[in-house]
C-alpha positions as CSV (number, residue, x, y, z in Angstrom):
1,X,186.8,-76.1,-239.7
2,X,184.8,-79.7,-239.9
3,X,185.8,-83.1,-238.2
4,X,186.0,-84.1,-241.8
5,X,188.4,-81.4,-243.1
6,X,191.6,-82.9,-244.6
7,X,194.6,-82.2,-241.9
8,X,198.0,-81.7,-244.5
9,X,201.1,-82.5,-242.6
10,X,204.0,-81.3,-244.4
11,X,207.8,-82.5,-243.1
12,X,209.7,-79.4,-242.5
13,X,211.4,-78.7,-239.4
14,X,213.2,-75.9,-237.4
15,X,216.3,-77.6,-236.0
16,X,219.1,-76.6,-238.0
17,X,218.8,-75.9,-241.4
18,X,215.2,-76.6,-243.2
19,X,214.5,-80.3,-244.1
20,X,211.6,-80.9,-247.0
21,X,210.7,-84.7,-246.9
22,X,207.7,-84.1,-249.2
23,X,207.0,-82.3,-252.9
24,X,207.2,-78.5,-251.7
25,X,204.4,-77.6,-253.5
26,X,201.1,-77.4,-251.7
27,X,198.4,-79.8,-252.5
28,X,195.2,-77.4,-253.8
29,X,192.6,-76.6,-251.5
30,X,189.4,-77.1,-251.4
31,X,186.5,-74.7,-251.8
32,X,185.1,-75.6,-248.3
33,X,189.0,-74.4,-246.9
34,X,189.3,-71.1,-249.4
35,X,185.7,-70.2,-248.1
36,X,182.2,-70.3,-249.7
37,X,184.2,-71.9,-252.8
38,X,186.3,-68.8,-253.7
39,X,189.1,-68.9,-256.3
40,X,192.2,-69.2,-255.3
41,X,192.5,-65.4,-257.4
42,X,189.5,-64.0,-255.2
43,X,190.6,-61.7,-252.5
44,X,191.5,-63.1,-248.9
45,X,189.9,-59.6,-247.5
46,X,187.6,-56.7,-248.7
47,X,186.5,-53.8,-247.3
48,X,184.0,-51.0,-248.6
49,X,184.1,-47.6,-246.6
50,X,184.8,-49.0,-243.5
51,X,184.3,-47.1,-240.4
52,X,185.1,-47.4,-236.7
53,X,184.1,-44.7,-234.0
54,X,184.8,-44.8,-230.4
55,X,182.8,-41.8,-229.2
56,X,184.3,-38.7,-230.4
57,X,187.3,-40.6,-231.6
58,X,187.6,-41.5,-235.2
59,X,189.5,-45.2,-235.4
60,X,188.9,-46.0,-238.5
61,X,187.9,-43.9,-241.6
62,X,186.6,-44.9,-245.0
63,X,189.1,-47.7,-245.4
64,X,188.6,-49.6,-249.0
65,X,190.7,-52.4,-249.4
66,X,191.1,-55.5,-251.7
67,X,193.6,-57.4,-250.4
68,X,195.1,-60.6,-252.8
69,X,196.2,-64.0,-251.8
70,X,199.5,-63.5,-250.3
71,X,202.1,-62.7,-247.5
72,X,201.1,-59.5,-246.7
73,X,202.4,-56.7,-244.3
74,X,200.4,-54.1,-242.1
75,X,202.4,-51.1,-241.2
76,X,201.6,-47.8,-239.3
77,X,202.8,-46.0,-236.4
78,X,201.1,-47.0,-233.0
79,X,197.5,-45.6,-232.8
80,X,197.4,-45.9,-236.6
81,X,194.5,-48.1,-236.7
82,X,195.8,-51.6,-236.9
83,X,194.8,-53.5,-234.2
84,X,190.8,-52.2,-235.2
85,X,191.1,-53.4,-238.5
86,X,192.6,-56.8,-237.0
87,X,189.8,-57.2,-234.5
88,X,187.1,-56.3,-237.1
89,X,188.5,-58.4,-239.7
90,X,188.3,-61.1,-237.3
91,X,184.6,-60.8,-236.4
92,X,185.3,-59.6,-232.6
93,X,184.5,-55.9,-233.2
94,X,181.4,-54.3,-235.5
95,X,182.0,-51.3,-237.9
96,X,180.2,-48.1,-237.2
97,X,179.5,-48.2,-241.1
98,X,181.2,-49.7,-244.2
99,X,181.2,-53.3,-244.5
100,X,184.3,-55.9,-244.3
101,X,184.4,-59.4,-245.4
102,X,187.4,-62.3,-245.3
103,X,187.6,-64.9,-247.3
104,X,184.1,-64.3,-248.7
105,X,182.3,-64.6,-245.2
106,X,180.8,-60.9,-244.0
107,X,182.6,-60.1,-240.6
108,X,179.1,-59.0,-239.3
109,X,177.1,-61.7,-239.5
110,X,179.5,-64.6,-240.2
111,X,182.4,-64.2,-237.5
112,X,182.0,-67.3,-236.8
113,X,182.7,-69.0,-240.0
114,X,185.9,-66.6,-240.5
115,X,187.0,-68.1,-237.3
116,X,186.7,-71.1,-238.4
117,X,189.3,-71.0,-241.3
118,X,191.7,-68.4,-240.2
119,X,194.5,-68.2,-237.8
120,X,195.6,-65.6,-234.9
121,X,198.6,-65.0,-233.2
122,X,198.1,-62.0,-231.2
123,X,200.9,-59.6,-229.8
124,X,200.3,-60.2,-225.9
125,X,200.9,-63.0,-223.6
126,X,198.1,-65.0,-223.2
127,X,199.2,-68.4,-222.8
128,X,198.0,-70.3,-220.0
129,X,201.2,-71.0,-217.7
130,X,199.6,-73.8,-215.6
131,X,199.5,-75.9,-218.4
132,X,202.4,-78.1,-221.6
133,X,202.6,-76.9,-225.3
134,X,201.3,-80.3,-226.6
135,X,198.0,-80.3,-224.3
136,X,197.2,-76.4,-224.9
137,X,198.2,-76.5,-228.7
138,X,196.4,-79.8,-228.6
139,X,192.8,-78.0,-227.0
140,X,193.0,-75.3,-229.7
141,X,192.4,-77.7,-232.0
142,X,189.9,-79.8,-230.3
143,X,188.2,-75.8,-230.1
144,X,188.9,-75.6,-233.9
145,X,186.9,-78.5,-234.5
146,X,189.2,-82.0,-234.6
147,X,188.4,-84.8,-232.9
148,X,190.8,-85.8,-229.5
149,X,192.8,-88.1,-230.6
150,X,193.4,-86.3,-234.4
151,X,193.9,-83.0,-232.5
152,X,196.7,-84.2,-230.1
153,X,198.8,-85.8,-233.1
154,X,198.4,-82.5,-235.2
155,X,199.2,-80.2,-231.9
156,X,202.7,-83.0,-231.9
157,X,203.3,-82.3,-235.9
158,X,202.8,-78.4,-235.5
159,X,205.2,-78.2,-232.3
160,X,207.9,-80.5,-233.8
161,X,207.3,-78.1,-237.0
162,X,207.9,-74.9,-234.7
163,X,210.8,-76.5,-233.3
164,X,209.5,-77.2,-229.7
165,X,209.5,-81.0,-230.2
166,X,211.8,-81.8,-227.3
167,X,210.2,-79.0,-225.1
168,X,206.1,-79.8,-226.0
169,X,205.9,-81.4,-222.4
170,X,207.2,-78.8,-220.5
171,X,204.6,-76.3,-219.0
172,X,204.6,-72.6,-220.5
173,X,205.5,-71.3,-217.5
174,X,209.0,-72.1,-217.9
175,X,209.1,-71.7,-221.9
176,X,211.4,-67.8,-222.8
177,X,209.7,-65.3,-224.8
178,X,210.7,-66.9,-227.9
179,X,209.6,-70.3,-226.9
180,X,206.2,-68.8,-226.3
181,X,205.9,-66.9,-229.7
182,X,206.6,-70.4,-231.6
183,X,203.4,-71.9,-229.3
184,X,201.6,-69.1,-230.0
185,X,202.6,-69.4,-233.3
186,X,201.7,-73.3,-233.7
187,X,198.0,-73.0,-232.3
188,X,197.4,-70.2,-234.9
189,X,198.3,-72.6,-237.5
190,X,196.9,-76.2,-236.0
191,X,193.8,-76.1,-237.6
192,X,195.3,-75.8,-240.9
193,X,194.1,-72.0,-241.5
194,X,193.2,-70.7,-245.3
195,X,194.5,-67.1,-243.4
196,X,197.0,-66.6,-240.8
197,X,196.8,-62.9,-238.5
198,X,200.2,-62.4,-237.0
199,X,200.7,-59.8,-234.5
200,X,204.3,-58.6,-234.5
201,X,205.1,-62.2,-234.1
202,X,208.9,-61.3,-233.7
203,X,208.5,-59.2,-230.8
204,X,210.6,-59.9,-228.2
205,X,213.0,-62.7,-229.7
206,X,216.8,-62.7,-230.1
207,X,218.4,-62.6,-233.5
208,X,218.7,-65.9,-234.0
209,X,215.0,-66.6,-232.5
210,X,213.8,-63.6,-234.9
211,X,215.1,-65.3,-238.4
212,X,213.7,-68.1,-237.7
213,X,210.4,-66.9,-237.2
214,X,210.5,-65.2,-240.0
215,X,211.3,-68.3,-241.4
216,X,208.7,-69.7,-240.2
217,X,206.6,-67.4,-241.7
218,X,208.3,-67.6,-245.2
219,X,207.1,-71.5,-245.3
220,X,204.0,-71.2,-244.1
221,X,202.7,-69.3,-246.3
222,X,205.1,-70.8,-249.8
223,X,204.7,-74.2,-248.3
224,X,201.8,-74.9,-246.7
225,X,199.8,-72.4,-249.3
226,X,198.6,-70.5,-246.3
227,X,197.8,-66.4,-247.1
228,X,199.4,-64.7,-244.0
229,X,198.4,-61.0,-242.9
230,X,201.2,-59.9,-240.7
231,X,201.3,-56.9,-238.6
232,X,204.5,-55.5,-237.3
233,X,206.6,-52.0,-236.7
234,X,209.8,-53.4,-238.3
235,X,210.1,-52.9,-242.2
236,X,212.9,-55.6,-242.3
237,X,210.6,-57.8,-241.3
238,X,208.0,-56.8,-243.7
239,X,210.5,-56.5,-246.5
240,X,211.7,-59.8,-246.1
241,X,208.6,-62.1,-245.9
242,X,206.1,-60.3,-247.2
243,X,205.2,-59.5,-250.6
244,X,202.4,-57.0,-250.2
245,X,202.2,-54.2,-247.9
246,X,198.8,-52.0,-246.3
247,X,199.9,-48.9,-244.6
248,X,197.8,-47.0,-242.2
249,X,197.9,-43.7,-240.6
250,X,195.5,-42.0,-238.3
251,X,193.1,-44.1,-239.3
252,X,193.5,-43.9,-242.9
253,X,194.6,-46.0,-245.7
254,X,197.3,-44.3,-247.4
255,X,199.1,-47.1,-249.8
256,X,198.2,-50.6,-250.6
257,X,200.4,-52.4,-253.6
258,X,202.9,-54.9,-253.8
259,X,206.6,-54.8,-252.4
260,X,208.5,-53.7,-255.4
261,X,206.1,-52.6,-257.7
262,X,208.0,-51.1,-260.4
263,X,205.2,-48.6,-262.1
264,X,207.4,-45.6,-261.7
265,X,204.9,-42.9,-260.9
266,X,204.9,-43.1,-256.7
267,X,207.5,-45.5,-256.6
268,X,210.5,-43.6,-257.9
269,X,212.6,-40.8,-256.5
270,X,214.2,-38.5,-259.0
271,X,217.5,-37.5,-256.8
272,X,218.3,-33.7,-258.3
273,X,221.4,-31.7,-257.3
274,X,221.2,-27.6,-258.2
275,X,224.1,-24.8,-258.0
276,X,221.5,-22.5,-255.5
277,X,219.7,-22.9,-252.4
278,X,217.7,-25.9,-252.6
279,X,214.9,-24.9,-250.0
280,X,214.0,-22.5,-253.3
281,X,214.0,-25.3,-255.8
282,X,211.7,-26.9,-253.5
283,X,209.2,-24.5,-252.8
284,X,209.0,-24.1,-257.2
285,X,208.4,-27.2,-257.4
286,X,206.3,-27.6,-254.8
287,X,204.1,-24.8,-256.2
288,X,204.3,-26.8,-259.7
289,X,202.1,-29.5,-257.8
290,X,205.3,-31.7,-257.3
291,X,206.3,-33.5,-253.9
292,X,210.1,-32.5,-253.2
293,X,212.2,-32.4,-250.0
294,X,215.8,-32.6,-249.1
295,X,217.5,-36.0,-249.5
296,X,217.0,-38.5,-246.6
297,X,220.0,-39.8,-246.8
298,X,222.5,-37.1,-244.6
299,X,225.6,-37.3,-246.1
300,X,224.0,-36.7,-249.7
301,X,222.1,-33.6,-248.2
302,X,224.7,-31.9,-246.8
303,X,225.4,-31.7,-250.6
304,X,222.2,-30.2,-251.2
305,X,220.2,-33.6,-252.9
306,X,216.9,-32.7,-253.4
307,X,214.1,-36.0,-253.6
308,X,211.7,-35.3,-256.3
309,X,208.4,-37.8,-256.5
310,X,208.2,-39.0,-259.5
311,X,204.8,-38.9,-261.3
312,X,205.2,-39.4,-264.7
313,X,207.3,-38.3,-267.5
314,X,206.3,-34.3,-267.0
315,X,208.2,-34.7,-263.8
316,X,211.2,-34.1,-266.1
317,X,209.9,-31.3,-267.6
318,X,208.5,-29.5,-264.7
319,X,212.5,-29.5,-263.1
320,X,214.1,-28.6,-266.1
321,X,211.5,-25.3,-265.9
322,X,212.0,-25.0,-262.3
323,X,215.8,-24.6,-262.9
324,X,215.6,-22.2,-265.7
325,X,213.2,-20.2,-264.6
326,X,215.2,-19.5,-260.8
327,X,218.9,-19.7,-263.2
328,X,220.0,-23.1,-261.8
329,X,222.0,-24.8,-263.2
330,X,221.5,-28.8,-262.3
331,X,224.8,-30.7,-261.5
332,X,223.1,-34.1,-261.4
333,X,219.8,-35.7,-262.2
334,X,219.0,-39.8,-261.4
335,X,216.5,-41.8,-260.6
336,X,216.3,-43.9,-257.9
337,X,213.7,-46.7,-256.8
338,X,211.7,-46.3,-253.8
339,X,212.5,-49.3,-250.8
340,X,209.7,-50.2,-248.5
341,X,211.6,-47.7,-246.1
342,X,211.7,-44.9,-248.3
343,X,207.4,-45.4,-249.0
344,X,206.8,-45.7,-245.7
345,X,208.2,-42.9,-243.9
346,X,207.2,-40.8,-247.2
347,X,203.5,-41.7,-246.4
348,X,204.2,-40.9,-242.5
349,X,206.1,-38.6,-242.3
350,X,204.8,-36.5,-245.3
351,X,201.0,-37.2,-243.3
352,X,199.8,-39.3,-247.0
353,X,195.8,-40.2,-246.3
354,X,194.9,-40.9,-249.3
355,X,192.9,-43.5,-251.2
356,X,195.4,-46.1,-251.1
357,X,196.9,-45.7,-254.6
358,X,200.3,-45.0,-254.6
């Protein structure tokens, strides 16, 4: 970011319950902080068959992704490809083929300028111990391009805003786990970012240190107007601040949509109880091109629930066959809507690697 960049500075606080001392709503952004004058509609990441190989080993595979302006969530199980797609989002890492871009800039050739208007909080500890909040907060922004004296007022604003106002002076060394996940958290966000990374940024806190991160999070992004891209193994998490979700696996994209989307096919179960054994219903419908499997949910399987994708209105049809043709008669049939729970271990568990489009 330029000297000459605006720096907002908006008066909420962590201590207690949340104070607002200005209008909530963001003041616009500029086409300098969007990047290369994008819309605030335009996509805050973009990929196009995006590749990564690490000798024989295949990171990344054919990843196409258009990801909107919003709070967004990156799931998968470890190894599933996320922290590639991090690094080569951020510039640090090149694609073996496919190309990338965030916030307009191509992550081959511009890293730099990505850099320059995005945040990152990464998942290990490297905080400098030696050394207080205020003056390492305070040199990542001087890095990020603000003059001394503008960077060690903004470094003060961001730590009283993280709730380390009182402890700013104290060197890291001494700060808990959750003290150093709010600095960490501050210098991502210091330089006034269009885009915020966050690498499971709850990892390691209490309860009480967890909510308010994910507070945190919440009001950065509603607040302040910054797009966040958080990555994290727990879907509470996820469910709770973010309102889009990118799931991974072995390298794969396998579903990409908003939290919630209610377009019924892919996002609705059809909950089915027979008189007969329902391993057979299965395997019918199965061999009728359906996706079925026994209830997740123990106590209604021990009844013999069956889970039935829904994919349209034949789905109906194709049970009602299944049942007459193998002389079942159905005892229930309802529909329930998939949570982000239900998608995800569908997609993992059920080994989904497919284009993205659930």
């Amino acid at each position: 970011m330029e000297p000459s960049a605006p720096i907002r500075r908006i008066g909420w606080k962590m201590h207690n319950a949340p104070t607002l001392t200005t209008n909530p709503t963001p003041p616009p952004r500029t086409a300098e902080q969007n990047g290369r004058g994008q819309s605030s509609a335009a996509p805050i990441v973009e990929t196009r068959g995006l590749r990564k190989v690490y000798g024989n080993f295949v990171a990344l595979d054919r990843i196409d992704l258009s990801i909107p302006r919003a709070a967004v969530g990156l799931l998968g199980p470890n190894g599933a490809g996320k922290t590639t797609l991090l690094k080569i989002l951020l510039g640090l890492s090149r694609p073996t083929e496919g190309t990338a871009s965030v916030l307009g800039f191509d992550t081959r050739s511009q890293g730099i300028s990505i850099r320059e208007r995005v945040g990152y909080m990464p998942e290990s500890d490297a905080l400098p111990p030696g050394t207080t909040a205020a003056d390492f907060v305070g040199h990542m922004a001087e890095m990020s391009g603000l003059p001394a004296r503008e960077a060690r007022q903004r470094a003060a604003d961001v730590l009283y805003q993280v709730g380390l106002d009182e402890e700013r002076y104290r060197l890291i060394k001494g700060f808990s786990t959750g003290m150093k996940q709010r600095v960490k958290l501050a210098q991502a966000i210091v330089h006034d970012p269009s885009l915020v990374f966050l690498d499971e940024p709850t990892n390691g806190m209490d309860p009480q240190g967890r909510e308010e991160m994910l507070d945190l999070i919440i009001r950065i992004h509603r607040m302040l107007g910054m797009s966040v891209i958080v990555s994290s193994h727990i879907l509470e998490d996820i469910e709770r601040v973010c309102d889009y979700v990118v799931i991974v696996n072995g390298g794969r994209l396998v579903l990409a949509q908003p939290i919630g989307q209610d377009t019924g096919a892919g996002n609705t179960d059809l909950l089915v109880r027979v008189d007969g054994d329902p391993s057979l219903f299965i395997n019918r419908l199965t061999q009728a091109g359906l996706v079925a499997a026994p209830s997740r949910d123990e106590e209604a399987r021990a009844f013999g629930e069956i889970a039935v994708n829904f994919d349209g209105d034949h789905t109906y049809d194709v049970v009602r066959d299944a049942a007459v043709e193998l002389g079942m008669a159905m005892r229930s049939l309802k529909t329930k809507a998939r949570s982000l729970e239900d998608l995800y271990l569908g997609q993992i568990e059920g080994g989904g690697s497919g284009d993205g489009r659930n």
